[in-house]
C-alpha positions as CSV (number, residue, x, y, z in Angstrom):
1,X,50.4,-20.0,2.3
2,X,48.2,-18.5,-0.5
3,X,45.3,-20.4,0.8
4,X,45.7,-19.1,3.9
5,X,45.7,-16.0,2.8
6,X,42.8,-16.6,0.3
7,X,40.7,-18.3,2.8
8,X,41.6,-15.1,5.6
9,X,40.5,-12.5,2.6
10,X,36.9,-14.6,2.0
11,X,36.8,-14.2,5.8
12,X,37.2,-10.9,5.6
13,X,34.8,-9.9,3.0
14,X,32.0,-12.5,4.8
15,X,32.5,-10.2,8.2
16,X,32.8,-6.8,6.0
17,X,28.9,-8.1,4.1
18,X,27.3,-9.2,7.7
19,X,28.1,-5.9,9.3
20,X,27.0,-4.0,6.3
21,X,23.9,-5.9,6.1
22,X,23.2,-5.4,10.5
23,X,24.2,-1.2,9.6
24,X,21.4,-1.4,7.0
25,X,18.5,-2.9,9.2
26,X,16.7,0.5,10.6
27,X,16.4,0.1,14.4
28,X,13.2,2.6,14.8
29,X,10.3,4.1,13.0
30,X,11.0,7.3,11.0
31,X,8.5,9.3,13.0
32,X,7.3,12.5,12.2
33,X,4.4,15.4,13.0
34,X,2.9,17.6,10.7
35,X,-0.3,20.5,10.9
36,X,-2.2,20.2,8.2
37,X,-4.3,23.6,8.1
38,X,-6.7,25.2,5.7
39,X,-6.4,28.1,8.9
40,X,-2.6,28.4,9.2
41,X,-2.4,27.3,12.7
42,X,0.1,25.7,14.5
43,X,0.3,23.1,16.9
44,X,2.0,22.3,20.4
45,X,2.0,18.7,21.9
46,X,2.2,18.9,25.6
47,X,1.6,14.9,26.0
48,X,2.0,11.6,24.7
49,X,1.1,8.9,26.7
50,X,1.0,5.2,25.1
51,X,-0.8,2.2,26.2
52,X,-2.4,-1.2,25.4
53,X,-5.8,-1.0,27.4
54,X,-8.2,1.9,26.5
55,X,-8.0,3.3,29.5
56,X,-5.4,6.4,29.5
57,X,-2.9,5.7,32.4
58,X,-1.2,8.3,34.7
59,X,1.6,10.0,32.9
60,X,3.7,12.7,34.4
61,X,5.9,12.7,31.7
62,X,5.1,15.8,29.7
63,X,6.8,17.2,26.4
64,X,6.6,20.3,24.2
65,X,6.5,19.6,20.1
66,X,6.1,22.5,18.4
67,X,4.8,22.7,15.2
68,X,4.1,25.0,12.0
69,X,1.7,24.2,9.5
70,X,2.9,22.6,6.4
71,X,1.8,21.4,3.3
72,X,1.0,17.4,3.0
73,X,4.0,15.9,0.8
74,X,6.4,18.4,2.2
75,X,8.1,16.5,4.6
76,X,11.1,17.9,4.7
77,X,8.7,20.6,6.8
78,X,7.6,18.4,9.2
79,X,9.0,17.7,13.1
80,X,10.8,15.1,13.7
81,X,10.6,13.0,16.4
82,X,13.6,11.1,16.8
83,X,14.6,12.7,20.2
84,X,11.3,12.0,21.8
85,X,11.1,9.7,24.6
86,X,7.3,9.1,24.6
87,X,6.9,8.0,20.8
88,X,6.6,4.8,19.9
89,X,10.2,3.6,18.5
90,X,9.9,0.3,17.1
91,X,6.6,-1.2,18.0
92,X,3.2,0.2,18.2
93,X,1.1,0.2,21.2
94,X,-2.3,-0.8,20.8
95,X,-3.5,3.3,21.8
96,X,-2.1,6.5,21.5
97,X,-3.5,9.7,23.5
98,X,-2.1,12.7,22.9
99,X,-2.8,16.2,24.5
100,X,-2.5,19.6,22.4
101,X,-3.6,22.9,21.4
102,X,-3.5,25.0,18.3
103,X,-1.7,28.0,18.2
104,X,-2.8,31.3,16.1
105,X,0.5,32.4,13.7
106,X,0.7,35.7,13.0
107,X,3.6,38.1,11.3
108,X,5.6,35.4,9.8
109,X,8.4,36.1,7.4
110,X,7.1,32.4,5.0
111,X,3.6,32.1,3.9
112,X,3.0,30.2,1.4
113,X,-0.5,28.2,0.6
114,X,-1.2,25.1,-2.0
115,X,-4.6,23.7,-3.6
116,X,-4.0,19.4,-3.0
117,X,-5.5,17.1,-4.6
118,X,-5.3,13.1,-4.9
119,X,-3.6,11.1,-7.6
120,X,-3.4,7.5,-7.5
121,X,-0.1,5.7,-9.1
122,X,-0.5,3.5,-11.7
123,X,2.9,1.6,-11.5
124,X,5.8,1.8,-9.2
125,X,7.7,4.8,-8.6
126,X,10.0,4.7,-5.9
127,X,9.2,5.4,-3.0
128,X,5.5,5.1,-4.3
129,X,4.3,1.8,-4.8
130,X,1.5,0.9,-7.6
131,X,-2.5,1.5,-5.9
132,X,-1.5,4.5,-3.7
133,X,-3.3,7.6,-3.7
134,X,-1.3,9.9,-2.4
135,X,-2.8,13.7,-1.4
136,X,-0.4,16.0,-3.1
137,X,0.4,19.7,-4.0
138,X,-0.5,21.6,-7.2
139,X,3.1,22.3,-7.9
140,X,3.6,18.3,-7.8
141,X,0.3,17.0,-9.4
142,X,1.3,19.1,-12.3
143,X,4.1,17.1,-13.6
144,X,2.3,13.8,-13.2
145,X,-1.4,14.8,-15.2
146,X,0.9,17.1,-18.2
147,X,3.6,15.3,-18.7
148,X,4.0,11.8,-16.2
149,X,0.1,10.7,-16.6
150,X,1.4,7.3,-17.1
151,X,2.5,7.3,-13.9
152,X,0.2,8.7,-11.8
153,X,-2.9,10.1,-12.7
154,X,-6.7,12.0,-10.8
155,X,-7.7,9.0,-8.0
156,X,-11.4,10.1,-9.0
157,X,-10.5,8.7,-12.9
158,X,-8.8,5.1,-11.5
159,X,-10.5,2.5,-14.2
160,X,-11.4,4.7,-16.5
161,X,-10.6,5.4,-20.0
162,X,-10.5,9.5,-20.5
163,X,-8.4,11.1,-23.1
164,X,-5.0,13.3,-22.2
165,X,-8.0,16.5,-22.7
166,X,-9.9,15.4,-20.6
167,X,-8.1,14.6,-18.4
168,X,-6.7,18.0,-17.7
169,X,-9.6,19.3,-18.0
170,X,-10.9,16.8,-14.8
171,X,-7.4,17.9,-13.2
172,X,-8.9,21.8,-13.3
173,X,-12.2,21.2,-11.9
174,X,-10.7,19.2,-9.0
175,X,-8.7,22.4,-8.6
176,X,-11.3,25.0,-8.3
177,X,-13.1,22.8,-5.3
178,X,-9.8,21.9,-3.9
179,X,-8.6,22.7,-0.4
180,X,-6.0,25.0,0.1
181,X,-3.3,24.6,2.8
182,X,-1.1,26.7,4.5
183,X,3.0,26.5,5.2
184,X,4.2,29.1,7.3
185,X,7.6,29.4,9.4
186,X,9.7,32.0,11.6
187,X,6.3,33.4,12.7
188,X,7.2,36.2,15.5
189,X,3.2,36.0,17.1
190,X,1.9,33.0,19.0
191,X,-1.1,33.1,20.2
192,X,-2.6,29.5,22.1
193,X,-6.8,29.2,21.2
194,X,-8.0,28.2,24.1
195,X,-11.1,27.0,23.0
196,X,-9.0,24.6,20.5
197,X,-7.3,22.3,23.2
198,X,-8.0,18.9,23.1
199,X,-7.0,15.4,24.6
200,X,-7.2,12.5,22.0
201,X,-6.5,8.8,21.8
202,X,-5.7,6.7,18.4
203,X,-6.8,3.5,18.0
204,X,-3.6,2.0,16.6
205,X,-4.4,-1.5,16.0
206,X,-5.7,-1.3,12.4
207,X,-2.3,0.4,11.5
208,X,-0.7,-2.5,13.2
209,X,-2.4,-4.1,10.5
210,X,-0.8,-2.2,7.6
211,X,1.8,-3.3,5.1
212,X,3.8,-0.9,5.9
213,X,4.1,-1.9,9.5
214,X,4.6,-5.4,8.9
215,X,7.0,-4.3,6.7
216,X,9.2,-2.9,9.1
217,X,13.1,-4.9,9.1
218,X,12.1,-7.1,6.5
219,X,14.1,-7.6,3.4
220,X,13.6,-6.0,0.1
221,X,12.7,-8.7,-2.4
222,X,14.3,-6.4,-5.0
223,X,17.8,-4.8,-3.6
224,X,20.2,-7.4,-2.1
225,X,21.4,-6.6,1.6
226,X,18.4,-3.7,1.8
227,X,15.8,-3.9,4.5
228,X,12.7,-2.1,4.9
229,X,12.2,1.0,6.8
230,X,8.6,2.9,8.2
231,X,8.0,6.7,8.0
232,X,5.2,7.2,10.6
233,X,3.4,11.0,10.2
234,X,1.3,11.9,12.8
235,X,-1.1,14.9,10.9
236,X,-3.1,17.0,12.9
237,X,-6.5,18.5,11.6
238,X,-8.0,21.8,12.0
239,X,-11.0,20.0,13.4
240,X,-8.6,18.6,16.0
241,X,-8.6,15.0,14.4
242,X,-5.2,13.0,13.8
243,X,-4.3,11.0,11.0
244,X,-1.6,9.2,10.7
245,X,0.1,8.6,7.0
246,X,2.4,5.8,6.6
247,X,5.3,4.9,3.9
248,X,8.1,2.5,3.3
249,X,11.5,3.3,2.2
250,X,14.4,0.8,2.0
251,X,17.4,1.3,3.5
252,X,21.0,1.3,1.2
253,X,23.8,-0.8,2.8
254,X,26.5,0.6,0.9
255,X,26.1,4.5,2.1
């Protein structure tokens, strides 16, 4: 009787690790928009179309993604696109056109505006791998060049040998030069410019490309039963040019 029941509980616990491990595999892309604006504009995304051929095809299907300006690394700020029906999901097409126009923000209860500069990582720090550069905030770079150098430091200084001094001294010039972005939110004034309404198309297929796409589902070589998930940012440019910034995460299969 007790290797029934021995053999029923080792059932049970192989069941119980196989449908933890299917809950942990993400099904889509983490996908995400963004304005990144040294003007404080905003953006709205009337259309999406995607296709394989460079030819845009007829799309009827139109959508309205509003979005503030925000400040790169702040992604808790950006528009989510998990209830859009023209993003790509799970796989990326080989084009992406989109149609928008910038909007002019005025009498907004948050303004708030950050210099950004680039710091490459010299190990791993989850969710950042080692090689990186990753374009962040003053606020953030700060506790990485005075205190967490080690861990990240100025991408201008990768490979070379410069003392903690100097190195903050580097970090201040960069500063003085650096671009300045803009986050705003509950702005009461929206005004579309017409003369900044474009129609743009992507070219995916060096993305497809990325480690971080081919990523996607696979297994973490580190955490047992953890997969690997793709944040997709779509980042949109005063000058009307979109970039898109990519990341891994891995998923936890006990939560």
């Amino acid at each position: 009787m007790k290797y029934f029941q021995n053999r029923a509980l080792i059932y049970i616990l192989l069941i119980a690790i196989c449908l933890l491990n299917s809950c942990a595999i993400p099904s889509e892309f983490d996908s995400q928009m963004m304005v990144v604006s040294e003007k404080g504009y905003g953006v709205i995304v009337s259309k999406i179309t995607q296709h394989n051929k460079l030819e845009v095809p007829v799309n009827i299907v139109t959508d309205s993604i509003y979005m503030n300006p925000s400040i790169p690394g702040y992604y808790n700020y950006s528009t989510s696109l998990r209830k859009s029906k023209q993003i790509p999901k799970s796989k990326l097409p080989n084009y992406l056109t989109f149609e928008y126009q910038y909007i002019k923000l005025s009498d907004c209860n948050n303004v708030r505006k950050e210099k950004m500069v680039k710091l490459i990582f010299l190990k791993d720090y989850s969710p950042t791998e080692k090689g990186n550069i990753i374009e962040m905030s003053e606020d953030k770079a700060n506790s990485y060049i005075k205190r967490d150098s080690h861990i990240a430091t100025l991408a201008s200084m990768i490979n070379k040998k410069i003392s903690k001094e100097n190195l903050l001294k580097k970090y201040e010039k960069e500063l003085k030069v650096a671009k300045v972005y803009y986050n705003k939110s509950k702005c009461k004034t929206q005004t579309p410019i017409d003369s900044l309404k474009f129609t743009k198309t992507i070219d995916l297929r060096p993305y497809k490309k990325s480690k971080e796409i081919k990523r996607f589902r696979k297994k973490h070589k580190n955490d047992a039963g953890s997969y690997y998930g793709t944040t997709i940012i779509y980042q949109f440019y005063d000058s009307g040019e979109i970039k898109l910034h990519l990341e891994n995460y891995h998923t936890n299969p006990w939560k």
